[in-house]
N, C-alpha and C positions, 0 to 999 in steps of 0.2 A: 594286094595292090601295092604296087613300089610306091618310095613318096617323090614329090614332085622336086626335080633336083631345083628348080629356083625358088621356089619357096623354102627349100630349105639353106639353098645359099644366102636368102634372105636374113634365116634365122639367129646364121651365124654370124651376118654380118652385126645383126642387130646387136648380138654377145659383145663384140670387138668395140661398136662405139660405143657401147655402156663403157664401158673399161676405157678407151681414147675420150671420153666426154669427163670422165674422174680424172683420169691424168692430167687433160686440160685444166680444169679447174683448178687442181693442185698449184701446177704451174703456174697460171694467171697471179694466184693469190702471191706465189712466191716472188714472181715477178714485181707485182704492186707494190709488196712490202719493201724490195730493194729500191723501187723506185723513190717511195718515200723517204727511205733511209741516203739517198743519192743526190736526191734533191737538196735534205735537208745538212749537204755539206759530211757527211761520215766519211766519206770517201774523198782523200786529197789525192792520189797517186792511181794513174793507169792499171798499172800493174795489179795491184788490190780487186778493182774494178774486176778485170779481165778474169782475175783468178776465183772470181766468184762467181761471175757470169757460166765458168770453161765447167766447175764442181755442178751446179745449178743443172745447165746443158747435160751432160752426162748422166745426171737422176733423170732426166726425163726419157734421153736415148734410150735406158735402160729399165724405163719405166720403175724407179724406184723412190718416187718421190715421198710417198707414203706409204706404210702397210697395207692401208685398204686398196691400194692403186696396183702393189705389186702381188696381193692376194688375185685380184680382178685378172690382171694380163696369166697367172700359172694357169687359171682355170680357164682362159679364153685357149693359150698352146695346147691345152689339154685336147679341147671340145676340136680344134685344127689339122691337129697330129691325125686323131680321128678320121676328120675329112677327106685329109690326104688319104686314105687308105681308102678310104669307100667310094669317093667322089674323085677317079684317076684322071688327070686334066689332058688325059692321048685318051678318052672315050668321050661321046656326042653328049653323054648326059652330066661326064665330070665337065666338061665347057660349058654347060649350058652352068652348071650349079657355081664353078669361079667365076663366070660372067658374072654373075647375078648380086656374089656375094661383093665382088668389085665396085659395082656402079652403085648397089646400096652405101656403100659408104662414100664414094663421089660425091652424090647426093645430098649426102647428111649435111641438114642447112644447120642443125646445133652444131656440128664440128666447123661447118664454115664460118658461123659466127665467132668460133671462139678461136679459131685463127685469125680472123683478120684482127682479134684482140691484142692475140699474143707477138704478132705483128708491128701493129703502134706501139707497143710496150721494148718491143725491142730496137724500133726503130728510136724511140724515145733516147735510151739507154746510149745507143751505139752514138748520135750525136751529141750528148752530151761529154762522151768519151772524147770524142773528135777535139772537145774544145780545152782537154787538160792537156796543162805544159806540161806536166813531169808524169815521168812513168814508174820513177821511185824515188825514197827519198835522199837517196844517194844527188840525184837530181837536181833535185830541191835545195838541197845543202850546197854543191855546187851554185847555183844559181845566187845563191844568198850570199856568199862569197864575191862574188864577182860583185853585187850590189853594195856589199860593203869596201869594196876597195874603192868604187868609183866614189861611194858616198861621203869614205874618210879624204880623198882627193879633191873634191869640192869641198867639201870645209877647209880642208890644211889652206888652199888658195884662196878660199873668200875674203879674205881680208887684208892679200897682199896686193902689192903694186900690179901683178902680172896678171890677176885673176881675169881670166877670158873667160864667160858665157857660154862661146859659142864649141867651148872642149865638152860641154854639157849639157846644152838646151838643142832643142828642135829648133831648125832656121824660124820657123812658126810656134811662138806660144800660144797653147790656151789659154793658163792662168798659171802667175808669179806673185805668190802675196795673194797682196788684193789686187796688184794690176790682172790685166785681162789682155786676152791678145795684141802681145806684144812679141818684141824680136829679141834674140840675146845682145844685139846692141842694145837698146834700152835698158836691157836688165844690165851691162855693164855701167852704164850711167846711173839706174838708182843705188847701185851699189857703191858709187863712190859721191854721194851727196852725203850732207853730214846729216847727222841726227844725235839726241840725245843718252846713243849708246858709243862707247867708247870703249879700246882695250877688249874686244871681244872676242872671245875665246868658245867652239862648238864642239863641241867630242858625243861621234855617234854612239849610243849605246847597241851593241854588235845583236844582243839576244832580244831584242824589242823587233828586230825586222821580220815583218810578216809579209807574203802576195794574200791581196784580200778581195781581188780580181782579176778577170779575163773578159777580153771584151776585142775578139779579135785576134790582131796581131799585138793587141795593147796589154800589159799587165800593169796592174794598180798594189803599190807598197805602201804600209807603212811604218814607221820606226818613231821614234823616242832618242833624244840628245839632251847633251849637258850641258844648257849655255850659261855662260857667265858674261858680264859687262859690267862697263863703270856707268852710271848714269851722273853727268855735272847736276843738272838740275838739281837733285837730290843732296848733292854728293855723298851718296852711297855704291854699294856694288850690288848688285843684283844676281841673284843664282837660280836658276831655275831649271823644270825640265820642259819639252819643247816637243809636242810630237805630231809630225808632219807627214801629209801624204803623198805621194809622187807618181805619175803616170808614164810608161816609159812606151817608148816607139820599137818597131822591129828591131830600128837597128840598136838600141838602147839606149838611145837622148831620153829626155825631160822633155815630156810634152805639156805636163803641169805639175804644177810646185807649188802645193799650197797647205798655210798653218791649222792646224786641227783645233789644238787647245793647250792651256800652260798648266803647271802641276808643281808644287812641291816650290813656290815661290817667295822666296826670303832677300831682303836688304837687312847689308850688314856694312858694318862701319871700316875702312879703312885698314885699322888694326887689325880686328876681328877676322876680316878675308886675308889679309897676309899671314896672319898665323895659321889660318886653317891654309889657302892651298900655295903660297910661296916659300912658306918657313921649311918645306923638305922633308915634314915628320909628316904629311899625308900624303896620299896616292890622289886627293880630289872627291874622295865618297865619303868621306867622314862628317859631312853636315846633317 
């Protein structure tokens, strides 16, 4: 008695999702581990991303994610190859037996599940890529650059006659200091009321600049500066560091501008700070 060509296309279909249901799982897990690692910030740069996603993709095309995975699929071409030869698909019973073994695996509601997994997972992935500025760090470095020149140009000006706001703020502030939505006129007016700081002097420290957000079209920096001033009150000098975080607009304004926390905070007398940073024998770092 011959055997029944769709139960036996059945049989083999049943081989193949054994094997497509291990690969899945391999995958998934692979997938979730990157996800965690994605989330949790490993990954700054596009490119990285992509190039692990592209290595990933490829063990799977190739079914080579794991040895038990790539054991599964030689034995499934084996039991196929087979097929081909017995079950010719230009004969009534080779069609009935590829039918058969087709729609069993359409069917397979475990492999449907664990596609629409691998699915979210990579849907997950791909927008979170959407949302990285830099694809390397060629990039990035670039970018940091440009933030440092604008940021050494706002301080050289802050405390001259000419310093305009509006070469550096959004028409609309969020926040400046503690004020709060305000315009870069106003910021030009707190800027020139007096206060208890005098002679003041900001030098950005270049290696302190970090992006420590995206939110849009919006990146969020922050950095670390050397301010110095005279304070009358006291009459001392005051030296300190100053590290402040910055929100920038598309086009690169300042949509907020506001103080973090002081660090490394010393008053010294008169003498004291002209030897250390006007007498010419320092560079400003030797405190």
């Amino acid at each position: 008695m011959s055997a029944d060509p769709v139960q036996e296309g059945k049989k083999l279909a049943e081989t193949y999702c054994d094997c497509q249901k291990k690969k899945n799982e391999a995958y998934i897990s692979r997938l979730s581990e990157f996800v965690s690692a994605f989330d949790g910030e490993e990954y700054q740069f596009a490119k990285d991303v992509k190039t692990e996603i592209e290595q990933m993709n490829n063990e799977y095309n190739e079914s080579t994610l794991t040895p038990d995975v790539s054991t599964c699929f030689r034995g499934f071409e084996l039991k196929r190859s087979e097929a081909e030869t017995e079950w010719k698909s230009n004969t009534k019973k080779g069609k009935a037996f590829w039918s058969a073994f087709q729609t069993a695996i359409i069917n397979n509601t475990e492999i449907l599940t664990q596609e629409e997994q691998i699915n979210m997972l990579r849907d997950r992935i791909d927008s979170k890529v959407a949302t990285m500025i830099f694809d390397n760090p060629e990039e990035y470095e670039n970018r940091k650059t440009e933030i440092s020149a604008m940021l050494n140009g706002y301080f050289a000006n802050l405390e001259s006659d000419y310093f305009d706001a509006y070469a550096y703020f959004a028409y609309s502030v969020e926040q400046y200091l503690t004020s709060k939505n305000i315009t870069p006129t106003e910021i030009n007016i707190i800027q020139k009321r007096e206060s208890d700081y005098t002679d003041k002097e900001t030098r950005l420290i270049d290696e302190t600049i970090e992006l420590t957000g995206v939110d849009g079209d919006r990146q969020t920096w922050k950095f670390s500066t050397e301010f110095k001033a005279y304070r009358p009150s006291m009459e001392k000098y005051q030296v300190c560091n100053i590290w402040y975080e910055i929100i920038l607009s598309k086009s690169g304004k300042i949509v907020s501008y506001k103080e973090l926390n002081t660090e490394n905070k010393r008053m010294m007398e008169t003498e004291e700070y002209n030897q250390m940073f006007r007498s010419g024998s320092s560079d400003g770092d030797g405190w």
